[in-house]
Backbone as CSV, one residue per row, in Angstrom:
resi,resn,N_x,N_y,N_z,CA_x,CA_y,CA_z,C_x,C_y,C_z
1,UNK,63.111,116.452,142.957,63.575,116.936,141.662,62.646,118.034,141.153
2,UNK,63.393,119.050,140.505,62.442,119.986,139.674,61.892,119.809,138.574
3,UNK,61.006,120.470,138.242,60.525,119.900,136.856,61.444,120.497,136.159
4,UNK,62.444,121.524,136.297,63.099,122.341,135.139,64.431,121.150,135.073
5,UNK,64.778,120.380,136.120,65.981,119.782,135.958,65.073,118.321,135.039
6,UNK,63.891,118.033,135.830,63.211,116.371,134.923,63.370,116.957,133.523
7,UNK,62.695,117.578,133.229,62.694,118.169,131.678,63.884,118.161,130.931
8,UNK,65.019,118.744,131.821,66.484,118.859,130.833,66.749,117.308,130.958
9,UNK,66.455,116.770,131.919,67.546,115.156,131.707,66.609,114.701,130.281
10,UNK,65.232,114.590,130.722,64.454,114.105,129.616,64.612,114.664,128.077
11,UNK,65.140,115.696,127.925,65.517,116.114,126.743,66.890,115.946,126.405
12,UNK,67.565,115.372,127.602,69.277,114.798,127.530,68.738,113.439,126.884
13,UNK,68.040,112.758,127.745,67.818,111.166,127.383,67.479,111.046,126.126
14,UNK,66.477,111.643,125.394,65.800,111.990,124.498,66.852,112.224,123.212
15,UNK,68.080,112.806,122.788,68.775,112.853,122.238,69.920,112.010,122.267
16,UNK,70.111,111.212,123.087,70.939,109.794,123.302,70.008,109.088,123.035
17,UNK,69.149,108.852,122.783,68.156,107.693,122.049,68.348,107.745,120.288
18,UNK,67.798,109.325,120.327,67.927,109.698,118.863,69.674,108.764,118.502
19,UNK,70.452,109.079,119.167,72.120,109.029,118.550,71.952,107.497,118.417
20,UNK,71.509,106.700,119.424,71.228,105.561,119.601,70.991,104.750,118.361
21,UNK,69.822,105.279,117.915,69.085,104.746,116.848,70.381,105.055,115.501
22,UNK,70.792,106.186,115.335,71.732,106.427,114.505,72.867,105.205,114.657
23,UNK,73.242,104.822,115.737,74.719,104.104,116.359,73.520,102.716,115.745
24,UNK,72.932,102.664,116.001,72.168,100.834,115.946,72.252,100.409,114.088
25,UNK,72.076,101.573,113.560,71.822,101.182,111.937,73.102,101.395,111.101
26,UNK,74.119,101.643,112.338,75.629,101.598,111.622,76.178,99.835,112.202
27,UNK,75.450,99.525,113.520,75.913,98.016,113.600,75.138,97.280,112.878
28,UNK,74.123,97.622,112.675,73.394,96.480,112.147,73.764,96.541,110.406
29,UNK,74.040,97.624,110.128,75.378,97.859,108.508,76.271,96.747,108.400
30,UNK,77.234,96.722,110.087,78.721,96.106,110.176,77.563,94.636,109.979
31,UNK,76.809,94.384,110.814,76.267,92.838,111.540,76.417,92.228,109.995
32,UNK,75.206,92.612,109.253,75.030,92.259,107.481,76.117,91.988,107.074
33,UNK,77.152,93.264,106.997,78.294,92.955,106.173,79.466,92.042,106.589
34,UNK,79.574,91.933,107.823,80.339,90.405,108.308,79.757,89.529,108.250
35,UNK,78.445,88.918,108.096,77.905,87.809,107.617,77.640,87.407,106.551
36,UNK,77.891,88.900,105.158,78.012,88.430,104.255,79.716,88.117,103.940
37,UNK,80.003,88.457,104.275,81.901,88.100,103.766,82.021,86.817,104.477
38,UNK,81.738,86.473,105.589,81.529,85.532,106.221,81.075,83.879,105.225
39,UNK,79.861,84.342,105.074,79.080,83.300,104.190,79.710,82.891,102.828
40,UNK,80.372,84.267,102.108,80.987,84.160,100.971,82.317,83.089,100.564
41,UNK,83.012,83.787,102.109,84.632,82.954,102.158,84.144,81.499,102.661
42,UNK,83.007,81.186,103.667,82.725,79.504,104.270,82.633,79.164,103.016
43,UNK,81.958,79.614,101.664,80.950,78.694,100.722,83.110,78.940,99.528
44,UNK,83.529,79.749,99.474,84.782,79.207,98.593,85.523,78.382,99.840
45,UNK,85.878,78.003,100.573,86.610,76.994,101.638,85.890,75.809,101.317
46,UNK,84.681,75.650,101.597,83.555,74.533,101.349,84.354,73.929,100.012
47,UNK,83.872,74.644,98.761,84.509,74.201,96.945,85.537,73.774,97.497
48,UNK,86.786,74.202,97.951,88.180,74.581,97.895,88.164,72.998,98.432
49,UNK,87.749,72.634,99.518,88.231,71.521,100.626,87.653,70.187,99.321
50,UNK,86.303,70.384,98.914,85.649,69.708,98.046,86.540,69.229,96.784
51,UNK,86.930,70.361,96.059,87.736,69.680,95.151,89.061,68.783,95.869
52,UNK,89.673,69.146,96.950,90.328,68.111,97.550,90.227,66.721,97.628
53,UNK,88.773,66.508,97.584,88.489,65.281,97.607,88.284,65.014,99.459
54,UNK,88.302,65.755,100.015,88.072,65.533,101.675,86.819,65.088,101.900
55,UNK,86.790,63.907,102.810,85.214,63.359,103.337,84.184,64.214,103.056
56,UNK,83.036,64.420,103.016,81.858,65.881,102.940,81.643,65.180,104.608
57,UNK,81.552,64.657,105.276,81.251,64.825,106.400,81.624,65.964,107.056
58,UNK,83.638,65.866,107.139,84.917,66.773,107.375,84.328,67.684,107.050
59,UNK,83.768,68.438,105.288,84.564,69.566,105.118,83.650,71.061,106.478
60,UNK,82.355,70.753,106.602,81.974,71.802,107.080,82.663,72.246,108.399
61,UNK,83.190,71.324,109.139,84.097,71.434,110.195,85.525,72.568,110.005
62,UNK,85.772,71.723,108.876,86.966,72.351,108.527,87.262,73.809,108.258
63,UNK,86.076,73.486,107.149,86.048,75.125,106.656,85.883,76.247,107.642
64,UNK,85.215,75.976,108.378,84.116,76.657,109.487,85.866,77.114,110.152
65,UNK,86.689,76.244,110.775,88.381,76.053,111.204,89.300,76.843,110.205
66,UNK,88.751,76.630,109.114,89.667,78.043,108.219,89.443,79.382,108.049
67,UNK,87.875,79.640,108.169,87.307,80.790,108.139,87.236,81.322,109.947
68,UNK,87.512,81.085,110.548,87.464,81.016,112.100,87.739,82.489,112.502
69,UNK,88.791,83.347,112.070,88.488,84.846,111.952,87.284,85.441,111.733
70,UNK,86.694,84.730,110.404,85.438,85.641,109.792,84.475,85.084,110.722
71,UNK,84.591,84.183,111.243,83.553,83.884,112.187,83.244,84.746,112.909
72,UNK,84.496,85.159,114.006,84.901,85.532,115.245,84.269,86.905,114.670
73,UNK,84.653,87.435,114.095,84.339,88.901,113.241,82.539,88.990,113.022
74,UNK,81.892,88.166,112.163,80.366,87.751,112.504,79.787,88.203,113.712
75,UNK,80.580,86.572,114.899,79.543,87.031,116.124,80.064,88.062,116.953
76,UNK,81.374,88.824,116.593,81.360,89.829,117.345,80.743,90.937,116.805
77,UNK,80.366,91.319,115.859,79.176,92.311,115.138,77.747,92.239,115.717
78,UNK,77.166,90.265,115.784,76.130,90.793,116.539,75.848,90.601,117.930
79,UNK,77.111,90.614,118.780,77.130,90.808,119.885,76.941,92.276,120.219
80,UNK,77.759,93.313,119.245,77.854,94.752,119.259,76.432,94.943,119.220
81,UNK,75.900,94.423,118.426,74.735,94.913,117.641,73.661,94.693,118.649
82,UNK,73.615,93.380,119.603,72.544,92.893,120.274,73.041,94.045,121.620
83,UNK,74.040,94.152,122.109,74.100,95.383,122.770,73.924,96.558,122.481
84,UNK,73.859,96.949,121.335,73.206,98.428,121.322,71.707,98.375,121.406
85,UNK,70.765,97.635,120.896,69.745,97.575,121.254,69.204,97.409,122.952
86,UNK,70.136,96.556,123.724,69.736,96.610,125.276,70.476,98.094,125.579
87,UNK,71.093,98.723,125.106,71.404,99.828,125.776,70.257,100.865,125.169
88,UNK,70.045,101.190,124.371,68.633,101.712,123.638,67.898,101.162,124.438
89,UNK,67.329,100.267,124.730,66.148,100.199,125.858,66.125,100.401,126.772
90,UNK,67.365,100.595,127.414,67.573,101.455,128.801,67.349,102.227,129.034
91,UNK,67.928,103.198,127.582,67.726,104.779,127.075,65.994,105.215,127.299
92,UNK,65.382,103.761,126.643,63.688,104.151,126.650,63.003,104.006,127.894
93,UNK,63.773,102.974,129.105,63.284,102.825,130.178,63.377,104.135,130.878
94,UNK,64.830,104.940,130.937,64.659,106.002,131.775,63.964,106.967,130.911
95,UNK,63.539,107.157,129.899,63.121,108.026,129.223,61.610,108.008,129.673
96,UNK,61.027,106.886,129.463,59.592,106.662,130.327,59.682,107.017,131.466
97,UNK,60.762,106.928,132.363,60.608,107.301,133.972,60.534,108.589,134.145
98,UNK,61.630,109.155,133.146,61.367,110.588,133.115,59.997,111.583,133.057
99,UNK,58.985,110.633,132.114,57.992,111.320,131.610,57.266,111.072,132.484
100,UNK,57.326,109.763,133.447,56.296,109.623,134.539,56.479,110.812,135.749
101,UNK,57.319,111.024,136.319,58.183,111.997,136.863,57.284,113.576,136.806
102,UNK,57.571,113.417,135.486,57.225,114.815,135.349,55.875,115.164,135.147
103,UNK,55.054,114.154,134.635,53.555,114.198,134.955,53.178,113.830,136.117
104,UNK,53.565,113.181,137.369,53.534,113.257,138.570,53.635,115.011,139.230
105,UNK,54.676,115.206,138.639,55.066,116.125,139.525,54.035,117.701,138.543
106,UNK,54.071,117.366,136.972,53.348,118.598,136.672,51.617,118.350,137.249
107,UNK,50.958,117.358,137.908,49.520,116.956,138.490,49.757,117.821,140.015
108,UNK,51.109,117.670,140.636,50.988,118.055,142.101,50.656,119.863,141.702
């Protein structure tokens, strides 16, 4: 490899990190905000089942069974979310390889 081509990937990689970091603090926006709507609708289902008069053993089951969208919605936010961070570290792994690369090769 040349150093003129290590350099451009490394300044390719280098700006997909940057975007990275941009893309990570828009999931981790969504992650928050489905766990708060999340938490909001379990805790009125919770009251809701409660004034029913339903076992309190039942209701957290239940509720958890009514809100089951907002769930699904939750852990798929920080599934998104826990994957953008392993892809960001990928970004930083080749980004380090890059730099090794090229201080290898700018020493020869």
């Amino acid at each position: 490899m040349e150093i003129t081509n290590v350099s451009q990937e490394l300044y390719a990689a280098s700006k997909r990190l940057g975007k990275s970091a941009d893309a990570l603090f828009g999931l981790g926006r969504d992650k928050a905000e489905t766990e708060r709507v999340y938490r909001a609708e379990l805790a009125k289902e919770m009251f809701k089942l409660r004034q029913e008069k339903i076992p309190a053993t039942l209701i957290p089951d239940m509720a958890k069974g009514n809100v089951s969208d907002l769930l699904f919605n939750r852990d798929l936010a920080e599934t998104k979310f826990q994957s953008g961070i392993k892809a960001a570290d990928a970004i930083k792994v080749q980004v380090s390889a890059l730099q090794t690369i090229l201080k290898y090769q700018s020493d020869i």
